[in-house]
C-alpha positions in Angstrom: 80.8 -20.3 -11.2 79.4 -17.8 -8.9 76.3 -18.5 -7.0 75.3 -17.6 -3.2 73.8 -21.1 -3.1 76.1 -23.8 -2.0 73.9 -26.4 -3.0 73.3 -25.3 -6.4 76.7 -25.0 -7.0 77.7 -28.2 -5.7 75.0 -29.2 -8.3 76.4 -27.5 -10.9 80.0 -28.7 -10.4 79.0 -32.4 -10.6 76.8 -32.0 -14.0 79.8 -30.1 -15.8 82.6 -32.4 -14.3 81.1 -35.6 -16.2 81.4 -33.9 -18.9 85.1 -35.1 -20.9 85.4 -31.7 -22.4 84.8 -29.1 -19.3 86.2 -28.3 -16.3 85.2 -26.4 -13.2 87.7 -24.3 -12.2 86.8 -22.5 -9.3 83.7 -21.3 -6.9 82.7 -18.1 -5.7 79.1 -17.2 -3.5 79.3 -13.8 -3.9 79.5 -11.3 -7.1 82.7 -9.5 -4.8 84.4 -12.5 -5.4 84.4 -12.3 -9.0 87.6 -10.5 -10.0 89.7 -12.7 -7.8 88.1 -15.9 -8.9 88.9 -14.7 -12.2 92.2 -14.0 -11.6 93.1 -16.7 -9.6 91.6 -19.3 -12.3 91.3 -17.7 -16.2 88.1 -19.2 -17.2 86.6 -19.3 -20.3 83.0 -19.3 -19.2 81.8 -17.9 -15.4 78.6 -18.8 -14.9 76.7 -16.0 -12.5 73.6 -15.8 -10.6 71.6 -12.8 -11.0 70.7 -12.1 -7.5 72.9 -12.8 -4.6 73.1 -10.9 -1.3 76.2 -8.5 -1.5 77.4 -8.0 -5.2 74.8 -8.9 -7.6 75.6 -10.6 -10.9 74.9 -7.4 -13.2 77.5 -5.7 -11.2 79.7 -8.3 -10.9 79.5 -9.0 -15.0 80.0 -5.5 -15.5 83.1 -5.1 -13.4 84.6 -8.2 -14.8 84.4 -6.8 -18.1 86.0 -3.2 -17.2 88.4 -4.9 -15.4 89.9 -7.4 -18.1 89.1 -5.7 -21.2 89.1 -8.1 -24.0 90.7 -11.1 -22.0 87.5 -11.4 -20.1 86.2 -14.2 -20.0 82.4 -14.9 -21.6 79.4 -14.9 -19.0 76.2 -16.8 -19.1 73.8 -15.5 -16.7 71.2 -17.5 -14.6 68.1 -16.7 -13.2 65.1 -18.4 -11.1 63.0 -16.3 -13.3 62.4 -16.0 -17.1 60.9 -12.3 -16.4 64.2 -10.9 -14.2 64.9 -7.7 -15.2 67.7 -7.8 -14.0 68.8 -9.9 -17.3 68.5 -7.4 -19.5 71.2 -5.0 -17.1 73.1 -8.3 -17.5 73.4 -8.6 -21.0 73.9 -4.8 -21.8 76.9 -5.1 -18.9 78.4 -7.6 -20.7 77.2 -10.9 -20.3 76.7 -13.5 -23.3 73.3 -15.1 -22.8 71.3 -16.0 -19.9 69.1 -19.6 -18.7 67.0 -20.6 -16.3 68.0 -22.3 -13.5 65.7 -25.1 -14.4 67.3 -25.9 -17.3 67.5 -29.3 -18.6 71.5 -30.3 -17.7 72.1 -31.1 -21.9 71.2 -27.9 -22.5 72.9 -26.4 -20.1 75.8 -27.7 -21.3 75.2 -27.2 -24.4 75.0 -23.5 -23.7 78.5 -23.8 -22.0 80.0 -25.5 -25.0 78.1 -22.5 -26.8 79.2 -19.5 -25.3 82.6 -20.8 -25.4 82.9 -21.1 -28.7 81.4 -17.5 -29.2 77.5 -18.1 -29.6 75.0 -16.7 -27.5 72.1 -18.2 -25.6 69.1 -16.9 -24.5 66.1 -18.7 -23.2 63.7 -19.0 -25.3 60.3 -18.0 -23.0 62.1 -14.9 -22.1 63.0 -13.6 -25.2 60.2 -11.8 -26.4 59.7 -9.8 -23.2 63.6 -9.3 -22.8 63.6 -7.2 -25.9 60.4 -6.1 -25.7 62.3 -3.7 -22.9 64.9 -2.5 -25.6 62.3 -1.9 -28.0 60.7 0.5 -25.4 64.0 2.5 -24.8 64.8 2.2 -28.7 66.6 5.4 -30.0 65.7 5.6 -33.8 69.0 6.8 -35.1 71.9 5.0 -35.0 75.4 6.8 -34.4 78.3 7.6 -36.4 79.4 4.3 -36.2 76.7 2.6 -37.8 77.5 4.7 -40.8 81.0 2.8 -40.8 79.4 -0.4 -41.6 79.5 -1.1 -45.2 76.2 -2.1 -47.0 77.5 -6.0 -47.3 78.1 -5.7 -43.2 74.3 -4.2 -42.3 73.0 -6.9 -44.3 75.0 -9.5 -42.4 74.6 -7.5 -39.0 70.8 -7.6 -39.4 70.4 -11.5 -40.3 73.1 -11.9 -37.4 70.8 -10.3 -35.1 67.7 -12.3 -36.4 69.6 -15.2 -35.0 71.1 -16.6 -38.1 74.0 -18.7 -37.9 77.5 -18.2 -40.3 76.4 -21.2 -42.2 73.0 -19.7 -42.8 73.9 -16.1 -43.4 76.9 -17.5 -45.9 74.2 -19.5 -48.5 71.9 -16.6 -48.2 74.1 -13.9 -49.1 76.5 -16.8 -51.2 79.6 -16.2 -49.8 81.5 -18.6 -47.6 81.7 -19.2 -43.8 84.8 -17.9 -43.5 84.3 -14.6 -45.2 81.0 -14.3 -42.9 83.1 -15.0 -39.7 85.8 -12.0 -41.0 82.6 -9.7 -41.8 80.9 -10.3 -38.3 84.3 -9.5 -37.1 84.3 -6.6 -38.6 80.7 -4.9 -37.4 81.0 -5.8 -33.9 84.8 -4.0 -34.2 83.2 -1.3 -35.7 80.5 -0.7 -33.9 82.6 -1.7 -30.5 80.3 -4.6 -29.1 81.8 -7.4 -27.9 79.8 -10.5 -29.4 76.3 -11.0 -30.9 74.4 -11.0 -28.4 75.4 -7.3 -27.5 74.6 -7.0 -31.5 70.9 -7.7 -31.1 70.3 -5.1 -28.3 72.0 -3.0 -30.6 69.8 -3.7 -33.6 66.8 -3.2 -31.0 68.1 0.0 -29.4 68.4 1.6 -32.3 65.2 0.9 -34.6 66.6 -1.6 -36.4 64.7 -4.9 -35.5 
């Protein structure tokens, strides 16, 4: 986790370590930090604060993601406040999902579990007003890429982006989990995002939601 707040983190650490199943790894206070920590430790989530004094958390998700590539590890973002704009830089640099700082600790961890297993989570006051910003910057047509999504794979991609789970999108479209997973697979290669949430910006950006 990366957090200026020693405190908070402290805070953080003893939630996550009762849990059987996760692990904290390693501490940073500083977005600088984050390519050592992540070195040093391979996680599987980091969890960032937005704002901190030197390297913010937008910067710091981006750069972990140029810097690893695909073996980056997933982000969840946090925030004091459910109107930061500085989440939405987050999520379009990279990160998976973002929560409030006062989040109940079961959902928090919850979220963790979550963006592990490669969901994403975004709290649900800030939602509207989070895309409302993409809406705003929407470009109506989509690129050359989007025209190498079959018509099976917009279908999915849309009810994806709606928030629709595999199991959900499988007995609407009756196919089975399995063959959802390989087709999500398949638009967010194609259309070179990295996981869903990055997908529903996408569907925003360009007209589509």
């Amino acid at each position: 986790m990366i957090d200026d707040q020693a405190l908070f983190r402290s805070g953080l650490a003893l939630v996550i370590g009762s849990q059987p199943d996760l692990l904290v790894v390693g501490q940073a206070a500083d977005g600088s930090d984050a390519v050592d920590l992540v070195t040093r430790t391979s996680p599987d989530v980091v969890l960032m604060d937005v704002r901190m004094p030197h390297v913010d958390g937008v910067t710091a998700t981006r750069t972990i993601g140029e810097h690893f590539g695909e073996r980056a590890p997933k982000v969840l973002v946090l925030t004091t406040f459910d109107l930061d704009a500085a989440v939405a830089d987050a999520i379009e640099a990279g990160a998976s999902g973002f929560l409030l700082k006062d989040a109940e600790p079961e959902f928090l961890l919850g979220a963790i579990r979550a963006i592990a297993s490669g969901s994403q989570v975004v709290a649900a006051t800030a939602t509207k007003s989070l895309f409302e910003r993409f809406r705003a910057e929407q470009s109506r047509t989509p690129g050359k890429e989007y025209d190498r999504l079959t018509e099976r794979e917009r279908e999915i991609m849309l009810r994806a982006a709606k928030g629709m789970s595999n199991a959900e999108i499988a007995s609407a479209e009756y196919l089975s989990e399995a063959t959802v997973k390989t087709h999500m697979s398949r638009v967010l290669a194609k259309l070179q995002l990295r996981d869903r949430v990055q997908l529903v910006v996408y569907c925003y950006e360009h007209g589509l939601l």
